[in-house]
ZAKESE-615209 format. One record per residue (C-alpha): x, y negated, z negated; residue number from 1. Coordinates in Angstrom, 3 decimals, m for minus. Example, Ala and Ser with C-alpha at 12.3 -4.5 7.8 and 13.67 -1.06 7.14 Angstrom:
// residues 2
<rec c1="12.300" c2="4.500" c3="m7.800" seq="1"/>
<rec c1="13.670" c2="1.060" c3="m7.140" seq="2"/>
// end
This chain:
// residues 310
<rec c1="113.058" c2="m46.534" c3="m87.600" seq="1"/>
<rec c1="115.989" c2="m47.377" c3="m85.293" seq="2"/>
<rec c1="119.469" c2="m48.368" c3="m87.188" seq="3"/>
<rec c1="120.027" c2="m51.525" c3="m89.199" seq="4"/>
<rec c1="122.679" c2="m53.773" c3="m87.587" seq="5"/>
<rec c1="124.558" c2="m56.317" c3="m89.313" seq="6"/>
<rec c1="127.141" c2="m59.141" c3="m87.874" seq="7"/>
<rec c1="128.876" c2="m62.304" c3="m87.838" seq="8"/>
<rec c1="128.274" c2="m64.332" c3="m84.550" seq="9"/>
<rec c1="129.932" c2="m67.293" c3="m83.639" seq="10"/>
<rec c1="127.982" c2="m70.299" c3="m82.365" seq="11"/>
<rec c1="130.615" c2="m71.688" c3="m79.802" seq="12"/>
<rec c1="130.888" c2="m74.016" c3="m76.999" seq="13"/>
<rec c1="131.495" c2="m77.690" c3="m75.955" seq="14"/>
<rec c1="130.613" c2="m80.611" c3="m78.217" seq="15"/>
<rec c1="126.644" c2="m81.805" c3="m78.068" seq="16"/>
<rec c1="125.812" c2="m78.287" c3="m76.882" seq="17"/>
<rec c1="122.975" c2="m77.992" c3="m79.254" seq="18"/>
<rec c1="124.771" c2="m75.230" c3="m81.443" seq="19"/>
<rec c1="123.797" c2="m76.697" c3="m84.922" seq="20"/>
<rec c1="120.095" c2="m77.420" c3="m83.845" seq="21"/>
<rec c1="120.433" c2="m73.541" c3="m82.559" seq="22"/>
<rec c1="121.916" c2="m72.376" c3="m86.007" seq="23"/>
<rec c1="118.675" c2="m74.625" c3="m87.417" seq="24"/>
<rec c1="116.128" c2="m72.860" c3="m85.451" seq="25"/>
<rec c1="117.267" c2="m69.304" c3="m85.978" seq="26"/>
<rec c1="116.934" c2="m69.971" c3="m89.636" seq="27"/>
<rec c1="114.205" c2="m72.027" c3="m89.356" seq="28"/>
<rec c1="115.645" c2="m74.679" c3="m92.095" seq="29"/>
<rec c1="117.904" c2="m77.201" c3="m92.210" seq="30"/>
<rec c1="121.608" c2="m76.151" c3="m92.550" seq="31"/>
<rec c1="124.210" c2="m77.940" c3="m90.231" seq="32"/>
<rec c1="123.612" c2="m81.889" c3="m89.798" seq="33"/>
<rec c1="122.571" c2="m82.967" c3="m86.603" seq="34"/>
<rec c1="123.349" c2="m86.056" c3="m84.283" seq="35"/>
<rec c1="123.398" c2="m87.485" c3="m80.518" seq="36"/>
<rec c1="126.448" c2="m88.136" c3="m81.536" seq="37"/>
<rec c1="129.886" c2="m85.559" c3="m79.837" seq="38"/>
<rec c1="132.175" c2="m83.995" c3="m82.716" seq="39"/>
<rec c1="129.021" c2="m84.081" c3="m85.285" seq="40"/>
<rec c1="130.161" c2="m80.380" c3="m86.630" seq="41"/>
<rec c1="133.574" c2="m80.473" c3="m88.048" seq="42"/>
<rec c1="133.799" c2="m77.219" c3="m90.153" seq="43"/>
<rec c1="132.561" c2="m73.766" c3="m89.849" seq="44"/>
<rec c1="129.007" c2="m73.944" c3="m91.432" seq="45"/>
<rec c1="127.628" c2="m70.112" c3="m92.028" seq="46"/>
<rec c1="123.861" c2="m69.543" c3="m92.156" seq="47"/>
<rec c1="122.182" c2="m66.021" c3="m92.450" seq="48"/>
<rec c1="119.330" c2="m64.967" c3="m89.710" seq="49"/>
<rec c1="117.440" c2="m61.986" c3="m91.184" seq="50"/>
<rec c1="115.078" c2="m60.358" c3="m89.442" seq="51"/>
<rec c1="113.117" c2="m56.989" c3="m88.916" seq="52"/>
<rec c1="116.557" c2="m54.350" c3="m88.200" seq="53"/>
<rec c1="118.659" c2="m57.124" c3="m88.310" seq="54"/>
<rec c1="120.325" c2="m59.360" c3="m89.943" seq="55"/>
<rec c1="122.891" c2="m62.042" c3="m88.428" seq="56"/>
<rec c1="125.220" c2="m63.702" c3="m90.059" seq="57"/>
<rec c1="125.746" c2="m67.361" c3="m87.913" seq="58"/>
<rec c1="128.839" c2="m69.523" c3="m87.501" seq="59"/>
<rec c1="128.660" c2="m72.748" c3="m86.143" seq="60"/>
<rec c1="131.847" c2="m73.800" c3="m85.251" seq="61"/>
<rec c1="133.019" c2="m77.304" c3="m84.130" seq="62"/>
<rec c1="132.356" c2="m78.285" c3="m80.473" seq="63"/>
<rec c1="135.390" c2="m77.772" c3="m78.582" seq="64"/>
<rec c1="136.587" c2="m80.554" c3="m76.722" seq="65"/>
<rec c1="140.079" c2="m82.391" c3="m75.578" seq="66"/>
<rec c1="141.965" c2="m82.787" c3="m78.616" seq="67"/>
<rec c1="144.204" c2="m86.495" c3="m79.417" seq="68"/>
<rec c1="144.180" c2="m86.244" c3="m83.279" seq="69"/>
<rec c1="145.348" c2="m84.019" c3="m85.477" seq="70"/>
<rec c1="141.727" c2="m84.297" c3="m87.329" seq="71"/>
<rec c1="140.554" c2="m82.940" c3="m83.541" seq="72"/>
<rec c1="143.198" c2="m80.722" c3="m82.891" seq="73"/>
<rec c1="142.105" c2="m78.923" c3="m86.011" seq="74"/>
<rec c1="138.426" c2="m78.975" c3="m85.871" seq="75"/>
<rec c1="139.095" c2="m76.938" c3="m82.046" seq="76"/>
<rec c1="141.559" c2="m74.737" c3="m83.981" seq="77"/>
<rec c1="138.483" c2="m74.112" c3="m86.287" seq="78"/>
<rec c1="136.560" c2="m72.806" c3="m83.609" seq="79"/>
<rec c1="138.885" c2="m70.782" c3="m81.916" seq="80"/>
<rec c1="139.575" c2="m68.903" c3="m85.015" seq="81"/>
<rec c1="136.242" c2="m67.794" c3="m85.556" seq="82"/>
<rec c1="135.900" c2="m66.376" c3="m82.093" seq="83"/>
<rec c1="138.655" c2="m64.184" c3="m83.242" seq="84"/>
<rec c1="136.870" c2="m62.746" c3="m86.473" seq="85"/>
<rec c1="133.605" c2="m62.286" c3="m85.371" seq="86"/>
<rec c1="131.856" c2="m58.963" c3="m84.036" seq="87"/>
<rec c1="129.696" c2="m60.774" c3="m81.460" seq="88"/>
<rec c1="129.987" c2="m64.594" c3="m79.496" seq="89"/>
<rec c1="127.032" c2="m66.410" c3="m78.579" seq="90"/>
<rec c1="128.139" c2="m69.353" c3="m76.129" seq="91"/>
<rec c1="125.705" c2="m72.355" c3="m75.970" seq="92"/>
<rec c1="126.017" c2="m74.188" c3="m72.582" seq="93"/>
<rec c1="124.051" c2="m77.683" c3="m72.326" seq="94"/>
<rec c1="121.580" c2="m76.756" c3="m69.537" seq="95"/>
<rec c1="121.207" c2="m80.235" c3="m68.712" seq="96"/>
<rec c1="124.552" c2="m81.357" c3="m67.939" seq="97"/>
<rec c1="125.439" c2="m78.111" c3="m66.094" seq="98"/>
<rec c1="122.245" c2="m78.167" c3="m64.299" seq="99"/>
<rec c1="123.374" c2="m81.826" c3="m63.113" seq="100"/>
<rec c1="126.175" c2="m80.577" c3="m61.567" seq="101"/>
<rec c1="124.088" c2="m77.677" c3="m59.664" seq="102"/>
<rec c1="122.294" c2="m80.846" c3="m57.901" seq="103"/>
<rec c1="125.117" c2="m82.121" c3="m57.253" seq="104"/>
<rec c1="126.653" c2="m79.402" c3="m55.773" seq="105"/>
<rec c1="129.556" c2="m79.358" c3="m58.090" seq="106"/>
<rec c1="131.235" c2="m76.648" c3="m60.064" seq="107"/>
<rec c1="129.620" c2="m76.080" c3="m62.872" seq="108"/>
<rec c1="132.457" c2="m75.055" c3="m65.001" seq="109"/>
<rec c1="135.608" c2="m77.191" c3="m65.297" seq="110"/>
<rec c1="139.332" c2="m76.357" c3="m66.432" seq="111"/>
<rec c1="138.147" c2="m77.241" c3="m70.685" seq="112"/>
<rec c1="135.366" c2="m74.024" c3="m70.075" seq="113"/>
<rec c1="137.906" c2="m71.618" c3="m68.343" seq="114"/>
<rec c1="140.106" c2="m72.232" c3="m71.189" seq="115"/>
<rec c1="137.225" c2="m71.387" c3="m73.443" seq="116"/>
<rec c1="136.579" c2="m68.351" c3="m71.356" seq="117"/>
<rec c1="140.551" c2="m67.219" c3="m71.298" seq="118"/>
<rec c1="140.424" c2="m67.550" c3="m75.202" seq="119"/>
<rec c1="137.203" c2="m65.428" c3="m75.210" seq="120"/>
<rec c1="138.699" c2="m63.351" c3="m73.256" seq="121"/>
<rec c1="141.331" c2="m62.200" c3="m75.235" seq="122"/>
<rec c1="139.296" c2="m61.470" c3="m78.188" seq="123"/>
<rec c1="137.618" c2="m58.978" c3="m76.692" seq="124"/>
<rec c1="134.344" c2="m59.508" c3="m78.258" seq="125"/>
<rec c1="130.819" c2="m59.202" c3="m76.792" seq="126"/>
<rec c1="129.281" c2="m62.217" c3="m75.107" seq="127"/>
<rec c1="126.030" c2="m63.968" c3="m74.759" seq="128"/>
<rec c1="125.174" c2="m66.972" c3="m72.762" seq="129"/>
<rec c1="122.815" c2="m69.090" c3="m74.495" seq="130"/>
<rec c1="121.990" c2="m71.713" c3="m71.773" seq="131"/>
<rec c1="120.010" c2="m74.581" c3="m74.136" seq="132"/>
<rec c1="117.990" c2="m77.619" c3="m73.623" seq="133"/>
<rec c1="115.624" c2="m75.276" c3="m71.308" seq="134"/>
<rec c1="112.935" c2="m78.177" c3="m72.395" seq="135"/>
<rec c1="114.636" c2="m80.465" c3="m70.111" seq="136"/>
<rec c1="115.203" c2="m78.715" c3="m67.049" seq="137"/>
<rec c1="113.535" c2="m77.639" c3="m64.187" seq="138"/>
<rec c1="113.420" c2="m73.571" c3="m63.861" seq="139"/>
<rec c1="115.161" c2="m73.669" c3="m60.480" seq="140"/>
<rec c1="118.058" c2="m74.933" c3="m61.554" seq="141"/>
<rec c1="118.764" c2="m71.906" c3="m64.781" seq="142"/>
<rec c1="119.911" c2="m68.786" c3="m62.436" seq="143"/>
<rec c1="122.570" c2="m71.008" c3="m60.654" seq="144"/>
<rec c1="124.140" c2="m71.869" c3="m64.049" seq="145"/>
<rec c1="123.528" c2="m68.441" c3="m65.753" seq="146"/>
<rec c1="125.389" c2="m67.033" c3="m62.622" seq="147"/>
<rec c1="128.278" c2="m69.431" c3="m62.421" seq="148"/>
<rec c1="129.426" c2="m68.110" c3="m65.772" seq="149"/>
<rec c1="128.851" c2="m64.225" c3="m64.737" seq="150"/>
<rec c1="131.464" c2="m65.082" c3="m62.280" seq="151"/>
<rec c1="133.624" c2="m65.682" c3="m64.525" seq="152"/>
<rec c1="132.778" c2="m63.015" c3="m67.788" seq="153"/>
<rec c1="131.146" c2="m60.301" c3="m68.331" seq="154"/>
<rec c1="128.083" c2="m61.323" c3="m70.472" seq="155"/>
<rec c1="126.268" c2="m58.999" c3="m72.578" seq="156"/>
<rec c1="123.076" c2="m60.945" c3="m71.460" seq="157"/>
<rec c1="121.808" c2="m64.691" c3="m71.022" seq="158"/>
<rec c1="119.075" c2="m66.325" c3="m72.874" seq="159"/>
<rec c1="117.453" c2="m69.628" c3="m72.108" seq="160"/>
<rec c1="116.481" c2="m71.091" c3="m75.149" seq="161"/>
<rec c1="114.710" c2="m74.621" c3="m75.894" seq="162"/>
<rec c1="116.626" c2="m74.856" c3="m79.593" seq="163"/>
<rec c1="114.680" c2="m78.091" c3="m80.351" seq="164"/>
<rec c1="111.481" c2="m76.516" c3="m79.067" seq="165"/>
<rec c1="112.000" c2="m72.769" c3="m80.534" seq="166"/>
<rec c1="111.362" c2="m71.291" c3="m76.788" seq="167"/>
<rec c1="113.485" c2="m68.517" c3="m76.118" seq="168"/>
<rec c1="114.644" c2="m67.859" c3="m79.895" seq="169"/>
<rec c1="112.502" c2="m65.041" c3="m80.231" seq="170"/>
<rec c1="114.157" c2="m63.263" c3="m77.094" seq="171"/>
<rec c1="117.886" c2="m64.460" c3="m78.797" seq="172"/>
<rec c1="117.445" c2="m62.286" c3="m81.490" seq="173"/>
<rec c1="116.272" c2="m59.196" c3="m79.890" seq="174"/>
<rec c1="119.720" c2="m59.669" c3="m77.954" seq="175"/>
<rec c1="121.587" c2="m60.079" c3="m81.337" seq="176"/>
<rec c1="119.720" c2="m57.035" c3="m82.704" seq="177"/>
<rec c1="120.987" c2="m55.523" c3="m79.794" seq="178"/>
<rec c1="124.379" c2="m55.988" c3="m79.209" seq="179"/>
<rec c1="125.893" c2="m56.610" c3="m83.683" seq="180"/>
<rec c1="127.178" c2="m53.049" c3="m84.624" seq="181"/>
<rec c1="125.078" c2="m50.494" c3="m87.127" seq="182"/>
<rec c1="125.743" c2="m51.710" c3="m90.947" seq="183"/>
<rec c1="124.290" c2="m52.309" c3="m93.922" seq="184"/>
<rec c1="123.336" c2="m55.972" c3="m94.875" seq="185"/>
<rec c1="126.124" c2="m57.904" c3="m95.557" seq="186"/>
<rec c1="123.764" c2="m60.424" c3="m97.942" seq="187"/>
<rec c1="120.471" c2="m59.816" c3="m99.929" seq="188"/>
<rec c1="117.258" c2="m60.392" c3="m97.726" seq="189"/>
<rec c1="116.515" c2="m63.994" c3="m99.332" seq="190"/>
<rec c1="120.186" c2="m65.588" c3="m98.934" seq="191"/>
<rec c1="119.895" c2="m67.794" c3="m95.889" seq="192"/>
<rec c1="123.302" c2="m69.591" c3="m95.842" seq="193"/>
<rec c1="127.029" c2="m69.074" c3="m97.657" seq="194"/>
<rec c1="127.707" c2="m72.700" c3="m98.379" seq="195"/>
<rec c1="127.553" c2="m74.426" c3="m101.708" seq="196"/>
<rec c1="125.247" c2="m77.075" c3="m102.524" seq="197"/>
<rec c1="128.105" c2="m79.666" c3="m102.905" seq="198"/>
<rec c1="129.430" c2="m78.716" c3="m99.770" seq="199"/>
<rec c1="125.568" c2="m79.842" c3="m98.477" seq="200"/>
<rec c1="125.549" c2="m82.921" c3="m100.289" seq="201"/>
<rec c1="128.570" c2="m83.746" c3="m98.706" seq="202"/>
<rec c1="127.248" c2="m83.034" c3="m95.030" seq="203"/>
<rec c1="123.516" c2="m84.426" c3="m95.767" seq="204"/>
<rec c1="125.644" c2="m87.845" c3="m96.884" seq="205"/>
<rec c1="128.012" c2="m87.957" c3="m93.800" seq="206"/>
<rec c1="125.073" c2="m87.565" c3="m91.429" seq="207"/>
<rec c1="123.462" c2="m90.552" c3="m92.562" seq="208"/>
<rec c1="126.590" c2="m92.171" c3="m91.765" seq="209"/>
<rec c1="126.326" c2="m90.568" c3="m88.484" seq="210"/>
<rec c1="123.309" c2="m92.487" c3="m87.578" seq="211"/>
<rec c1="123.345" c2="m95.396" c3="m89.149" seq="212"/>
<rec c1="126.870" c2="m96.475" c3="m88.105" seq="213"/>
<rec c1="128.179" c2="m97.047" c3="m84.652" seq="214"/>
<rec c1="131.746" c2="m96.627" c3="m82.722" seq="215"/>
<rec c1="134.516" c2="m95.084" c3="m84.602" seq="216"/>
<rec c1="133.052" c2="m95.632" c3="m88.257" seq="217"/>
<rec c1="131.446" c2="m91.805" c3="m88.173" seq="218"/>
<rec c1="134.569" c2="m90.412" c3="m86.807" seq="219"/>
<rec c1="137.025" c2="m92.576" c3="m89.670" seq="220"/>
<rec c1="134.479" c2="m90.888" c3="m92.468" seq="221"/>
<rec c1="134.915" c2="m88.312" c3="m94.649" seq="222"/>
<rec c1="132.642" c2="m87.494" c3="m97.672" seq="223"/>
<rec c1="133.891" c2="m86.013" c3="m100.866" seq="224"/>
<rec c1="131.540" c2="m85.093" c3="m104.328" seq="225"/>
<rec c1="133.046" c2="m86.597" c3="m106.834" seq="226"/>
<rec c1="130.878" c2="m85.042" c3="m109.687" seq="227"/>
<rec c1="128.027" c2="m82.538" c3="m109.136" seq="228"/>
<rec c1="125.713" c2="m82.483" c3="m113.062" seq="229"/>
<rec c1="123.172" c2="m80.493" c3="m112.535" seq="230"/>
<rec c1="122.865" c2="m80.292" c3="m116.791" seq="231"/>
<rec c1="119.617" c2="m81.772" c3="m116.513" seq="232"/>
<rec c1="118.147" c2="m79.542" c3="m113.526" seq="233"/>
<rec c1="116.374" c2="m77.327" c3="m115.968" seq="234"/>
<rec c1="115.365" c2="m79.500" c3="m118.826" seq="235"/>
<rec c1="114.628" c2="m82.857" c3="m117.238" seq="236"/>
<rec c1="114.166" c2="m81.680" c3="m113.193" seq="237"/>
<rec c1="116.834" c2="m83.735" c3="m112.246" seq="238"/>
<rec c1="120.569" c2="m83.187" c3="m110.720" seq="239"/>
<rec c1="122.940" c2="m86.662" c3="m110.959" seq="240"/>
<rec c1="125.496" c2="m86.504" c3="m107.807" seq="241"/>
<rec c1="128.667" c2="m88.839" c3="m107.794" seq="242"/>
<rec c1="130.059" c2="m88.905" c3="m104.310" seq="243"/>
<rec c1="132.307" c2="m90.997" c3="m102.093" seq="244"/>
<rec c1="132.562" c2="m91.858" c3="m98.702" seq="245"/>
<rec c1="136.332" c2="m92.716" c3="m97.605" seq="246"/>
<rec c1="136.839" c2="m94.207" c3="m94.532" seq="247"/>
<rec c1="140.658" c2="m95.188" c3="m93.278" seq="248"/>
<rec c1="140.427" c2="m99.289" c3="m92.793" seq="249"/>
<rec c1="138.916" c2="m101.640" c3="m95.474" seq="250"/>
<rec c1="137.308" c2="m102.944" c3="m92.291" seq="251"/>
<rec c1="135.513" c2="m100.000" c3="m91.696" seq="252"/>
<rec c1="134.143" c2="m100.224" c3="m95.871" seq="253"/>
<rec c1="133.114" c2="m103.139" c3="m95.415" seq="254"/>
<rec c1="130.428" c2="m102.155" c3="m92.314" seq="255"/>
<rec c1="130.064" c2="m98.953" c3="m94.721" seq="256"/>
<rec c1="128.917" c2="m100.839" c3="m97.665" seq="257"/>
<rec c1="126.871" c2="m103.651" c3="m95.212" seq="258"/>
<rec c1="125.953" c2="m107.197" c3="m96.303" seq="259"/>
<rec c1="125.024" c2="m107.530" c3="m99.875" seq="260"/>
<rec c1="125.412" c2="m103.531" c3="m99.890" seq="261"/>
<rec c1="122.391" c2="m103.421" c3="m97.852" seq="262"/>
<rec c1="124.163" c2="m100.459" c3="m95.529" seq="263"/>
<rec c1="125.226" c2="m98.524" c3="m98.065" seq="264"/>
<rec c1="121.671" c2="m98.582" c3="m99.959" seq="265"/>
<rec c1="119.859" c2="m97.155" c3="m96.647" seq="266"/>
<rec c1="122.761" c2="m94.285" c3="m96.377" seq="267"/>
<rec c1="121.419" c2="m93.517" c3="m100.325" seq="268"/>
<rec c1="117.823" c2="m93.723" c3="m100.223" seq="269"/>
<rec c1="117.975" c2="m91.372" c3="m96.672" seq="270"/>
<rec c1="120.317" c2="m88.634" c3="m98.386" seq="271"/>
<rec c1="118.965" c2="m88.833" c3="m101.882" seq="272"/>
<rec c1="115.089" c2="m88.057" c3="m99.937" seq="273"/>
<rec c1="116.269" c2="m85.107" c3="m97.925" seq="274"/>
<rec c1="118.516" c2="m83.724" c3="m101.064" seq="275"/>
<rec c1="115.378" c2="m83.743" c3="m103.214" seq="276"/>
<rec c1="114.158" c2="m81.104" c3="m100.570" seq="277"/>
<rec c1="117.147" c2="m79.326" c3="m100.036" seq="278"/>
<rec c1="117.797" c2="m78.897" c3="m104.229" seq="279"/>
<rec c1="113.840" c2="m78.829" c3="m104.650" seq="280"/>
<rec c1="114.424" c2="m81.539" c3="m107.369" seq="281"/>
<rec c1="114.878" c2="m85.044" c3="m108.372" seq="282"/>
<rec c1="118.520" c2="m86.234" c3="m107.391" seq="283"/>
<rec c1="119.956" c2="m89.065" c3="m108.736" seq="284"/>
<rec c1="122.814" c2="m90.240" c3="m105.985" seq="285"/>
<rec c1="125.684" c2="m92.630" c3="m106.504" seq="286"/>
<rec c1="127.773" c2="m93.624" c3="m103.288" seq="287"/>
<rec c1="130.882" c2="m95.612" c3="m103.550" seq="288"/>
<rec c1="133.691" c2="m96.225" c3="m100.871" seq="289"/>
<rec c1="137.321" c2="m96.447" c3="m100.778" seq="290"/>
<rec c1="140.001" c2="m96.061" c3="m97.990" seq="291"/>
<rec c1="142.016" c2="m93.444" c3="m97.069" seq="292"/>
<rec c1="144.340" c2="m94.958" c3="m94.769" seq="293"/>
<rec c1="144.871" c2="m93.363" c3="m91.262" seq="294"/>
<rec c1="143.121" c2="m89.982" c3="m92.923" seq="295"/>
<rec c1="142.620" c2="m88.485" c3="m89.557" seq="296"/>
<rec c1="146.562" c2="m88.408" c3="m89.056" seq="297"/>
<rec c1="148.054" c2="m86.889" c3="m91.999" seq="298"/>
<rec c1="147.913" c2="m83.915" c3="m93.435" seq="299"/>
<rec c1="147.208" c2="m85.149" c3="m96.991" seq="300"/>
<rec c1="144.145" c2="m86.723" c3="m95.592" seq="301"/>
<rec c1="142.963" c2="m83.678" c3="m93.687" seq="302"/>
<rec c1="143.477" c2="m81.461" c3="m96.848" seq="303"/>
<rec c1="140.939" c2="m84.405" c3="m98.499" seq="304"/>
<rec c1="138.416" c2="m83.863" c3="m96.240" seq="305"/>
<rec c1="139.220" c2="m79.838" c3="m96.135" seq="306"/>
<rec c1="141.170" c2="m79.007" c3="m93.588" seq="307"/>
<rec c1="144.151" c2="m77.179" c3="m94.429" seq="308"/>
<rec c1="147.307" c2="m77.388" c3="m92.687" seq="309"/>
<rec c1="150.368" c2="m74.829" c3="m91.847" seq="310"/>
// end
């Protein structure tokens, strides 16, 4: 038998990329919360791809976009940090846009990628193009995209991949197989992800705010777990979460909590369903809300919702 290899990768590239429904399909569960919205992914969520002579441990970072917040500024500071500690970078490119500007016989990088690909660059790691969304583009159109980046690194290898559809996944691991250095396994064979389950509730809860709220209410929202008692998980089958959602404008609560709390009810009821499968047990969920003013600028309120600052 050929030699075990063993990894981190980062999941990189540009916000609504597909990376967290990639980091999904390679572990073929739920992990990082999903949405049409840009900027879904704030922190580095870690999942763990094993496989036969391989196992991969998988970083989704934050999409990296033009930063005008200090919450922004260091969600891209994130992401460029774990390109710097990893062993092997897998770049997800939205087929669909760059295939647009194929047609259109633009370029199909612009000054935001080529400072992704200077930063890349420097750390010297190995690099594979995953060009995504293959579901939703003609054929035709992949080579012209796939080569527009070889002109500008040199990629390991490029896999076209259908992350909602699970084509090309199969094909994405060989290439991680390939290219992570010999080791050991860095985690037993039935760990799947290094995050803790509050650190889940918390994400599971904020993408229900995701969908059900519109304009800059998911963007003003952190979530924080109050109170995680799982004493009754063994004898009664149930775990009682406290959390709260903070938002920065007592406007912004009051669309949060909805008329008659009506809002904040259907934000429960769809977090409290998926937690019972997450936890694999009754969950009895309490939301409340308060404000954090202007959390997104200070550093107090990015240290609330995690992000420490120098």
């Amino acid at each position: 038998m050929s030699e075990f290899k063993c990894g981190y990768v980062a999941l990189i590239g540009r916000s609504n990329a597909g990376k967290s429904t990639l980091l999904n399909g390679l572990l073929g569960t739920k992990l990082a919360i999903t949405s049409s919205k840009p900027q879904t992914t704030r922190d580095r969520i870690v999942g763990i791809c094993n496989a036969p002579g391989v196992q991969a441990v998988l970083v989704d970072t934050p999409g990296i976009h033009r930063a005008w917040t200090q919450l922004n500024r260091a969600m891209v500071g994130r992401a460029i940090e774990v390109i710097r500690e990893v062993d092997l970078v897998c770049w997800v490119v939205d087929l669909s846009v760059r295939a647009s500007r194929v047609e259109a016989g633009r370029e199909v990088l612009d000054d935001q990628d080529d400072e992704i690909v200077r930063v890349v660059r420097e750390a010297g790691r190995p690099v594979i193009l995953v060009v995504n969304k293959l579901d939703v583009v003609p054929s035709p159109l992949v080579l012209p995209v796939i080569d527009a980046w070889r002109t500008r690194l040199d990629l390991s290898a490029a896999v076209p991949t259908s992350a909602l559809t699970g084509d090309g996944l199969p094909v994405l691991v060989d290439e991680l197989r390939l290219h992570l250095p010999v080791s050991e396994p860095l985690f037993p064979e039935d760990h799947w992800a290094q995050v803790t389950e509050r650190f889940l509730v918390a994400e599971i809860v904020r993408e229900k705010v995701f969908h059900l709220t519109e304009q800059e209410i998911p963007y003003s929202t952190f979530v924080e777990v109050e109170r995680f008692d799982e004493s009754g998980r063994d004898s009664e089958g149930i775990v009682r979460i406290y959390a709260r959602i903070a938002v920065e404008r007592s406007s912004q609560k009051g669309i949060v909590i909805g008329r008659g709390g009506e809002m904040l009810k259907r934000i429960g009821t769809l977090a409290r369903k998926e937690l019972q499968e997450v936890l694999g047990c009754r969950v009895y969920l309490e939301l409340f809300v308060n404000v954090e003013k202007d959390w997104t600028k200070s550093a107090r309120g990015l240290r609330r919702a995690g992000f420490e600052q120098d």
